[in-house]
N, C-alpha and C positions, 0 to 999 in steps of 0.2 A: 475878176481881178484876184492877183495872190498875194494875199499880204505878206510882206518880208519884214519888218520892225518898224521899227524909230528911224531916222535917217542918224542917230545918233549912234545906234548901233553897231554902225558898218563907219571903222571909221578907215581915212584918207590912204590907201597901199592895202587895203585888207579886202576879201570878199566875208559873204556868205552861201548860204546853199539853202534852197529852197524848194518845197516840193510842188510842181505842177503834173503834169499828162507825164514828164519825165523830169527829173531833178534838175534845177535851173540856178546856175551862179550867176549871183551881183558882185558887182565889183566897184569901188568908190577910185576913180582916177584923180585926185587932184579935188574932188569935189563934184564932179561926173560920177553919175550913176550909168554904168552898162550889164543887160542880161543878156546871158546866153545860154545855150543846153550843158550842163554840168559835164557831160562826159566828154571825154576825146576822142573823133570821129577816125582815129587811126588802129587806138585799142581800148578799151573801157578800164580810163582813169578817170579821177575826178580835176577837171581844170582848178577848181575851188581851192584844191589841195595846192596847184605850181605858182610859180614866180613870175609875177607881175612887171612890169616892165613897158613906162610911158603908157602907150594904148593897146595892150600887146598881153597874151598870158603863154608862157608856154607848160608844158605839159610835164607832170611830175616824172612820167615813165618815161618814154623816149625822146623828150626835147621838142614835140610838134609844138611850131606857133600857133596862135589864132590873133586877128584882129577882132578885137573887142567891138569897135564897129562897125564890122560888115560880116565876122562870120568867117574871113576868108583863113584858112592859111597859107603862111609864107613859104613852107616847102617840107619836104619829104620828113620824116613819115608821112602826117596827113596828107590826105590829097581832098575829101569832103569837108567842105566847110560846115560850122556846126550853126544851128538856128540862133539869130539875134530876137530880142524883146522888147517890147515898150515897155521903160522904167518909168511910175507916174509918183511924186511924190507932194501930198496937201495935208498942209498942216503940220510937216514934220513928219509925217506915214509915207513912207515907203510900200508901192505898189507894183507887182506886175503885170503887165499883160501878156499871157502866154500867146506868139503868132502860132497861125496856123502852119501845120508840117508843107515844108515843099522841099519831095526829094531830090537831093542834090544840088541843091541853092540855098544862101543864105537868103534871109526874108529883108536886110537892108539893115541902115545903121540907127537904132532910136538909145538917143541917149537920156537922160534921164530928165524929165520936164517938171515944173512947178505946175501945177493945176492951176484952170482959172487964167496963164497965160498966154 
């Protein structure tokens, strides 16, 4: 697992950026926790950097969306959706779990779970 902070850390409309196999943004929606692959799968921005929006980020450089979760985007530029993560958080620690790579699929939607339930 990758440790990201405090759950306290990351608060309500804001990410962070995190390093696993590849830089990985959380993002707190509402009190939902989602990760995904930091970059944008159209051109190499960092998502962490764009505007947030309900379940949704889009991209600092050319406006690509992503759903936060499932990975997909909603239309052009991108067209490769980018890797979703299990977010684990006990005790107030915020964790990731980096999924395994699968080219050209999102790996599903895990949003951010309490340990223990």
């Amino acid at each position: 697992m990758i440790f990201v902070g405090e759950l306290s850390d990351i608060p309500v409309g804001e990410s962070v950026r995190v390093r696993g196999t590849v830089a990985i943004a959380v993002f707190n929606v509402d009190g939902d926790l989602y990760a995904i692959d930091d970059t944008c799968t159209h051109q190499d921005a960092s998502l962490s950097d764009g505007w947030l929006e309900d379940c949704a980020v889009e991209c600092p450089l050319h406006a690509a969306c992503f759903d936060l979760r499932t990975g997909m985007p909603s239309g052009p530029p991108a067209k490769t959706p980018v890797r979703t993560h299990q977010v684990v958080i006990a005790d107030g620690v915020v964790h990731v779990v980096e999924s395994v790579p699968a080219p050209g699929a999102a790996t599903g939607a895990r949003r951010g779970v309490q340990a223990g339930t």
